[in-house]
C-alpha positions, 0 to 999 in steps of 0.5 A, spaced: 437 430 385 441 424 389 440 423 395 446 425 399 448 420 404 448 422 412 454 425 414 457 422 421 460 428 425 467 424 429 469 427 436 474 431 433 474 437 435 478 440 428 472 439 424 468 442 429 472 448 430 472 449 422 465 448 421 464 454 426 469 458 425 465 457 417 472 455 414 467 450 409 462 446 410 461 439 414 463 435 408 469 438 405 471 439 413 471 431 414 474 429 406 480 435 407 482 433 414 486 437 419 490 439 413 485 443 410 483 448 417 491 449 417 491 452 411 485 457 412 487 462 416 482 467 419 482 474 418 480 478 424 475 482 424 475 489 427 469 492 429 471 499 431 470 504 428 476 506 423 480 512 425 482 517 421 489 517 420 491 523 416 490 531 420 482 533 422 483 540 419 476 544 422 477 553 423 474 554 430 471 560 432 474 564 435 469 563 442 471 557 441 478 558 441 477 561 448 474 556 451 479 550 448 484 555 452 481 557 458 479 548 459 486 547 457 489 552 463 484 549 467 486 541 466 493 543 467 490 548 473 486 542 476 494 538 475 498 543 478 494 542 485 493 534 484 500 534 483 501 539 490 497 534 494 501 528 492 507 531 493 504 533 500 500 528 502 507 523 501 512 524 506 506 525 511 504 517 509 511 515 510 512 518 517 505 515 519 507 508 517 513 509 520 511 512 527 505 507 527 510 502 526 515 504 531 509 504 536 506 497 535 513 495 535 518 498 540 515 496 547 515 488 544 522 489 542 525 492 548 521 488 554 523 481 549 531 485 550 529 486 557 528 479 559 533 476 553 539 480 557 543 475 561 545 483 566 538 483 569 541 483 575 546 490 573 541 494 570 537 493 577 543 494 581 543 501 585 549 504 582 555 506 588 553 514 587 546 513 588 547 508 594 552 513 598 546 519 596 540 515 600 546 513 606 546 520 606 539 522 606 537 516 612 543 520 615 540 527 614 533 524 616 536 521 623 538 528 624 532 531 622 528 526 627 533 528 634 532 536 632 525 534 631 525 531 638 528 536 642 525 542 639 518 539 641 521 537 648 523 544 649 516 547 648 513 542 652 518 545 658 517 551 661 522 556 662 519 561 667 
């Protein structure tokens, strides 16, 4: 046998890749050149089992039979009611989002218009009718008080 002389191994990664990818041996790796990993293509490796592609023919008894029947009216039993639980629970997500939204955002917004409006002043005027109303009833609690005054007044006299 000759003794065959080391193999230096350079940083290219190209040899490296095709040794480990077992595309040939470090020798043939470092003669070929890239060109040699470029023409061996990797074959990829299927490690499922294979599947059956043409249709399973098994007779099922009929105890079988039923029970694959009374599954599938469940399974589509136990759809129906998840389907009626989204269609249910939907809108009431929707108006809780939309209420609790509108609650953390409604008294920010009004207060920051309150302050923004330049009409302060109008929206704390005293409207006319409202001021005729409270002349009025200072007027009616005068009158009040007189009649209040004489009838005490009277009492206290004695007639006889």
């Amino acid at each position: 046998m000759a003794a065959q002389e080391p193999l230096r191994v350079d940083s290219n990664s190209w040899r490296v890749m095709n040794i480990l990818r077992g595309g040939g041996d470090l020798r043939n790796a470092v003669e070929n050149g890239p060109a040699h990993v470029m023409q061996t293509p990797q074959k990829p490796v299927n490690l499922l089992p294979e599947i059956p592609t043409g249709p399973v023919m098994k007779k099922l008894s009929p105890r079988e039979e039923r029970d694959c029947r009374v599954i599938e009216r469940l399974i589509k039993s136990y759809y129906m009611i998840i389907r009626k639980s989204i269609q249910d629970s939907v809108p009431k997500a929707i108006m809780h989002f939309m209420v609790n939204n509108v609650k953390d955002n409604l008294q920010s917004e009004l207060v920051s218009k309150l302050y923004v409006s330049s009409g302060l002043q109008d929206l704390l005027a005293e409207s006319e009718i409202i001021a005729l109303r409270r002349d009025e009833a200072a007027e009616m609690l005068k009158a009040l008080q007189k009649a209040s005054q004489i009838i005490s007044e009277i009492r206290e006299t004695h007639v006889w």
